[in-house]
Structures are given as structure tokens and as C-alpha cells.
C-alpha positions, 0 to 999 in steps of 0.5 A: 128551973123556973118555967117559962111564962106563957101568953095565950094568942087571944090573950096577946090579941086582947092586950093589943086591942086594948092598946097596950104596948108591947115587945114582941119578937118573931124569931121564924125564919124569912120565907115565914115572916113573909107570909105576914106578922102581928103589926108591931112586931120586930123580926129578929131570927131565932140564930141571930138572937145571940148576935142582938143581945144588945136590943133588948133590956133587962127592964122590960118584957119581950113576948117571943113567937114563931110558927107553933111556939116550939122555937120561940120556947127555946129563945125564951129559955135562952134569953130567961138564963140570962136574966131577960124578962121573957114571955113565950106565945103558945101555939104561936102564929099557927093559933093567930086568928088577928090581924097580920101585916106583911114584912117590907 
């Protein structure tokens, strides 16, 4: 079974400092997300990923993230099987030193 890539927090936070754009989805649950996410990212909670299979493309890659990169590693597992282009955040937002921004 082909492992899934991997990106680095430092690596996600230099890649957004250089501008690039980026899909990112946080899978946690409301009561985390309200403690602040990385700007740009789109809340999608980990149970309801096979519900919104319709926002994502197979044409482009989706970094996936939740607290410590356990549950985002399942999504992306998930996700992979079904021929998405997926990426997991090691480490998740508990090794997030950047920037974050509170959910509205």
C-alpha cells in the first residue's frame, strides 16, 4: 500500500510564506478549531469528509490537518483509496508555531 506523503508544519508555513496557494483542510472538531486555525484553511470535520466528497478535486492536492496528525493521517488514507491527491501535516497544529486566525 503506497504511504502517505507527508509535509512538515515548518515546510506548510514556508510554503505559505512564499505565497503559494494551497488547499488545506482541517479535519478537528468545533470546540479546536475555535482556538484558532492557519489562515486560509477550510474547516471540514473528520466525520463529515464523506458527506463533501463533492468539494474536493481529483486534479489538485489537499494538505490535511488536525490536532497531532493522527486523524488527518486516517482522512488521508480515506481520501488516497479514493484517488484524491492527498498530503498529511505531521505533527499537526500541536507543532504550529505560525500564524493562526480564529474561526468566525
Amino acid at each position: 500500500m503506497e504511504g502517505i506523503k507527508e509535509i512538515t508544519a515548518e515546510e506548510l508555513k514556508e510554503k505559505l510564506e512564499r505565497g503559494e496557494k494551497l488547499n488545506l483542510v482541517d479535519v478537528r472538531e468545533d470546540e479546536e478549531v475555535a482556538f484558532g486555525m492557519i489562515p486560509g484553511a477550510k474547516h471540514i470535520k473528520m466525520g463529515d469528509i464523506p458527506h463533501r466528497l463533492d468539494e474536493f478535486n481529483k486534479d489538485e492536492e489537499y494538505i490535511f490537518i488536525c490536532r497531532s496528525g493522527a486523524r488527518s493521517e486516517n482522512v488521508c488514507r480515506y481520501l488516497q483509496d479514493m484517488g484524491y491527491k492527498v498530503r498529511n501535516m505531521v505533527g499537526g497544529m500541536l507543532a504550529w508555531d505560525g500564524e493562526t486566525v480564529s474561526k468566525a
